[in-house]
C-alpha positions as CSV (number, residue, x, y, z in Angstrom):
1,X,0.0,0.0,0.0
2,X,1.0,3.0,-1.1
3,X,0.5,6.6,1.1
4,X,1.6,10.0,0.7
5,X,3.0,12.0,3.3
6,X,0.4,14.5,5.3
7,X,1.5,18.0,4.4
8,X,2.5,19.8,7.4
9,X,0.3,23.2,7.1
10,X,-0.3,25.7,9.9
11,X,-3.7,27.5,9.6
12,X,-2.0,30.7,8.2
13,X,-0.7,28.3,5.3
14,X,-4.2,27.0,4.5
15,X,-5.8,30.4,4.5
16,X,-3.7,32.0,2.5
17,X,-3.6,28.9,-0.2
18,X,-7.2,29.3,0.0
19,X,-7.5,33.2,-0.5
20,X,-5.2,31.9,-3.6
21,X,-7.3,29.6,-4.9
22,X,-10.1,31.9,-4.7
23,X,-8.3,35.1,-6.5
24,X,-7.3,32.0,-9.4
25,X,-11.0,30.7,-9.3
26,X,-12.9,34.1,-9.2
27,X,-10.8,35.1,-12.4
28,X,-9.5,38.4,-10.4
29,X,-7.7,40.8,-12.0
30,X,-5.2,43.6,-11.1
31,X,-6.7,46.4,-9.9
32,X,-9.8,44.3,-8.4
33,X,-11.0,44.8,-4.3
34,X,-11.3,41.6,-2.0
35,X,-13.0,41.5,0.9
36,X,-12.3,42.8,4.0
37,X,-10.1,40.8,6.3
38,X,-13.0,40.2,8.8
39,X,-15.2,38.7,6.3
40,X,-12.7,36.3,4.8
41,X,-11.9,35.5,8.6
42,X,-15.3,34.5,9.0
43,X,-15.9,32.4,5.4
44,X,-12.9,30.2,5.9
45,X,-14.1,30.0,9.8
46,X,-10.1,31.2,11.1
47,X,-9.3,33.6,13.5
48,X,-8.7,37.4,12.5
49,X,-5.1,36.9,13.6
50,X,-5.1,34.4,11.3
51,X,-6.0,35.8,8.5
52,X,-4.1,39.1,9.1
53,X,-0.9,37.4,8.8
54,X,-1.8,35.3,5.6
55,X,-2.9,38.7,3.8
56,X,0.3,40.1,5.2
57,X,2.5,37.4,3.3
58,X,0.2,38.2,0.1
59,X,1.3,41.6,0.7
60,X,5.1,41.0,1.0
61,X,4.6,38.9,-2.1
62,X,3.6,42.1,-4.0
63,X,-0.1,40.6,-4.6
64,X,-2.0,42.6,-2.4
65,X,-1.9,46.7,-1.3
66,X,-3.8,48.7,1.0
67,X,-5.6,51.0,-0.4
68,X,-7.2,54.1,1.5
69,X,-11.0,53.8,1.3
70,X,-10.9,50.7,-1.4
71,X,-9.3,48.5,1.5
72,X,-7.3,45.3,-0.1
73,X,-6.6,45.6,-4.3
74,X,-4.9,43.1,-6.1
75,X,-1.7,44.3,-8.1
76,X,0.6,42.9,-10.4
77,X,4.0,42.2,-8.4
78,X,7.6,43.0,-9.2
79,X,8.7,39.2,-9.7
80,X,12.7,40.0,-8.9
81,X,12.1,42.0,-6.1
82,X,12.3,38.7,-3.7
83,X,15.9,38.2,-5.8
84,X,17.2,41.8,-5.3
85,X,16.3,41.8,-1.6
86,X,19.2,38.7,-1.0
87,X,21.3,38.5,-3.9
88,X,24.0,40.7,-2.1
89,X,23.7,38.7,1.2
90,X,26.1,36.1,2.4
91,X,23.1,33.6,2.2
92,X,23.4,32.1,-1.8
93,X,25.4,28.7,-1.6
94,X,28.9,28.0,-4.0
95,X,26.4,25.7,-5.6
96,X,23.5,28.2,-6.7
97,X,25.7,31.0,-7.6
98,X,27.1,29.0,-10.2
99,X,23.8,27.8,-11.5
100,X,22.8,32.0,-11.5
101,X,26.2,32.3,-13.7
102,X,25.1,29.1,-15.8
103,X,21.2,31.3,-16.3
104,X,23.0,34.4,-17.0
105,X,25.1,32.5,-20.0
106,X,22.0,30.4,-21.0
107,X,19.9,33.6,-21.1
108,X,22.7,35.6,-23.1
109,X,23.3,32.7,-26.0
110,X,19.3,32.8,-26.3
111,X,18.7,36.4,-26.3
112,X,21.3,36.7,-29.3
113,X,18.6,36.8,-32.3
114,X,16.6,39.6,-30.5
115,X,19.6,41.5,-30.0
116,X,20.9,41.8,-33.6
117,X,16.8,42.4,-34.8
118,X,16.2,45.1,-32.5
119,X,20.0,46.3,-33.0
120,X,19.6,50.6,-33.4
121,X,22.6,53.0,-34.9
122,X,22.6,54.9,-31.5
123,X,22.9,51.4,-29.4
124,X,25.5,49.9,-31.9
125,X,27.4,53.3,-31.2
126,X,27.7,53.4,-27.6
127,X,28.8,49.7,-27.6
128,X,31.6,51.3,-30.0
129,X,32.4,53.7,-27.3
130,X,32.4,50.8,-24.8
131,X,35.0,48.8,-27.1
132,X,37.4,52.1,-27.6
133,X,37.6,52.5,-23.6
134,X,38.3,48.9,-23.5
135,X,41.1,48.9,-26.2
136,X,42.6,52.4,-25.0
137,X,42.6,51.1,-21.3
138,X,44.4,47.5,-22.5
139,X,46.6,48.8,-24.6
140,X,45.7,46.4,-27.3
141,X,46.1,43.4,-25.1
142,X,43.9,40.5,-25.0
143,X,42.6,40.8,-20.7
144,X,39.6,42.8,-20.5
145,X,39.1,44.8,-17.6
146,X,36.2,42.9,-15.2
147,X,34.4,46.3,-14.9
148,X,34.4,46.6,-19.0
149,X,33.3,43.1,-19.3
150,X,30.4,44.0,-17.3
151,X,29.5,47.2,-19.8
152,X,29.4,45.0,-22.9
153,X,27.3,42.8,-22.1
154,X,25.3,44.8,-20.2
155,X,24.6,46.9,-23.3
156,X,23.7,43.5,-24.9
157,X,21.0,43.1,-22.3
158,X,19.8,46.8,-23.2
159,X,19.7,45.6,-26.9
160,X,17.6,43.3,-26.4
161,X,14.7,45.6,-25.6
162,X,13.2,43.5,-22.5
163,X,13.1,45.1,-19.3
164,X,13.0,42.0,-17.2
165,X,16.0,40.5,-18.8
166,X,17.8,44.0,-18.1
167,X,16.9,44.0,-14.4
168,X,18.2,40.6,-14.3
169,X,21.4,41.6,-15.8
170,X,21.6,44.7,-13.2
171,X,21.0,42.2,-10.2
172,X,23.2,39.8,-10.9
173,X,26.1,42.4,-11.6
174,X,27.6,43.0,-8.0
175,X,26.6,39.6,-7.3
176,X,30.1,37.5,-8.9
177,X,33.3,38.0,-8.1
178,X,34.2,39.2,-11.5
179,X,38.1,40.1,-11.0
180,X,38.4,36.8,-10.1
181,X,35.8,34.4,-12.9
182,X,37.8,36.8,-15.4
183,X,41.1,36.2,-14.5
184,X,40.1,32.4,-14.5
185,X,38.0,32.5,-17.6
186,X,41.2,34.4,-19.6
187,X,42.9,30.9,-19.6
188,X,40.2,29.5,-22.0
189,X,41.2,32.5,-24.3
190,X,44.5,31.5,-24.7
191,X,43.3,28.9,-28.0
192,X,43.1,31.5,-30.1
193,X,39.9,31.4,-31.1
194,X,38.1,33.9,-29.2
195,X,35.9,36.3,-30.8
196,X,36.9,39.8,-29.4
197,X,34.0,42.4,-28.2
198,X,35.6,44.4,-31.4
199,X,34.8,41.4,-33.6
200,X,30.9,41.2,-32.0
201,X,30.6,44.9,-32.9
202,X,31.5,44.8,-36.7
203,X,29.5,42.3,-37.3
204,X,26.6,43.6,-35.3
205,X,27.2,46.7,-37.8
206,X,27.9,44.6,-41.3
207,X,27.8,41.3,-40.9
208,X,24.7,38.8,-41.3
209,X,22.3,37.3,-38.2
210,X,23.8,33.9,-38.3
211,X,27.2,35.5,-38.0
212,X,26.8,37.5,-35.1
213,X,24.6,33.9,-33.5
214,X,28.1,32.3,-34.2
215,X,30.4,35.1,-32.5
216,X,28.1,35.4,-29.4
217,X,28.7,31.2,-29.2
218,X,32.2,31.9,-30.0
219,X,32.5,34.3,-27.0
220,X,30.7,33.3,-24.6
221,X,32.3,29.4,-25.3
222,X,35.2,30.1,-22.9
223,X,32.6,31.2,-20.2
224,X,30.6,28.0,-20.5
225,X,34.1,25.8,-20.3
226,X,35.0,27.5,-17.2
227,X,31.5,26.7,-15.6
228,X,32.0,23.3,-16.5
229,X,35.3,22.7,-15.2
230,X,33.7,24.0,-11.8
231,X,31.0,21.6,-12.3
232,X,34.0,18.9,-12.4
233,X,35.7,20.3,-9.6
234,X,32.6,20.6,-7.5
């Protein structure tokens, strides 16, 4: 015979899995009132302590808001806010910081085709700028800077047009070590057959889609060996 463990729920869970349910099941939108926390007490028969701390966790969720003389309004919430209140906390394990470095790569490869079709002269040109700094402050040489590393490809995320992805980008920023994962990730350079931030900008400005798909894979190749070998070493 085969059972399935009892869930271990307080009465706070339960109500606010219910109140859940209910905003799925009512088809709710943003903007729409729910009752007042006495009456939902009383229809899911908990106490008003109860159900003042389940709406309270909808609230720090970024579901509900109080709303003078409207009382509690649904709203749409900011889904990385959770992630921007920890990320720069010693809380995120060896482990899940490089699975955040694995997204950021996964994201970046995928985000390629919308970056070269929503490409503008005036974005093209301050990724120009970027590359100058870069080759002034190098002196030619192959090591780029951590900090410049980070204002490529940020600008790649800003190509991209998508807001979400560019929050995720920002958040994620202070979050690695970067002087370090750079000065490890230069070994993988070493083959030869890197493609340069210099090479990913003349193509962005003559070159075809499916070349600039092949330089981001190119580029971002010695990334994705380095978070493999930690994989290994793990």
């Amino acid at each position: 015979m085969k059972l399935t463990p009892v869930a271990k729920m307080t009465l706070v869970d339960m109500a606010e899995g219910k109140v859940r349910e209910a905003i799925v099941e009512s088809g709710m939108k943003v903007g729409d009132v729910l009752p007042g926390e006495l009456e939902l007490a009383e229809r899911l028969g908990v106490s008003r302590n109860v159900m003042r701390e389940a709406l309270s966790r909808l609230r720090m969720l970024g579901v509900l808001e109080s709303r003078k003389r409207r009382g509690m309004v649904l709203k749409e919430p900011d889904l990385l806010d959770g992630l921007a209140k920890v990320i720069d906390l010693p809380v995120i394990s060896k482990p899940v910081k490089q699975d955040l470095f694995e997204l950021r790569l996964i994201i970046e490869l995928g985000m390629a085709e919308l970056v070269f079709d929503r490409k503008t002269d005036e974005v093209v040109a301050e990724l120009e700028e970027i590359v100058a700094e870069e080759e002034k402050e190098s002196g030619g040489g192959a090591v780029v800077a951590p900090e410049v590393e980070v204002d490529f490809h940020t600008q790649l995320f800003k190509m991209a047009g998508n807001g979400t992805l560019m929050r995720f980008q920002s958040l994620l920023g202070p979050f690695f070590d970067w002087k370090k994962q750079e000065g490890e990730i230069a070994k993988f350079h070493e083959s030869g057959d890197g493609v340069t931030h210099r090479d990913i900008v003349e193509i962005l400005k003559e070159g075809t889609k499916a070349e600039f798909l092949e330089a981001m894979q190119r580029h971002l190749r010695p990334h994705v060996e380095w978070i493999n070998q930690k994989r290994c070493e793990s």
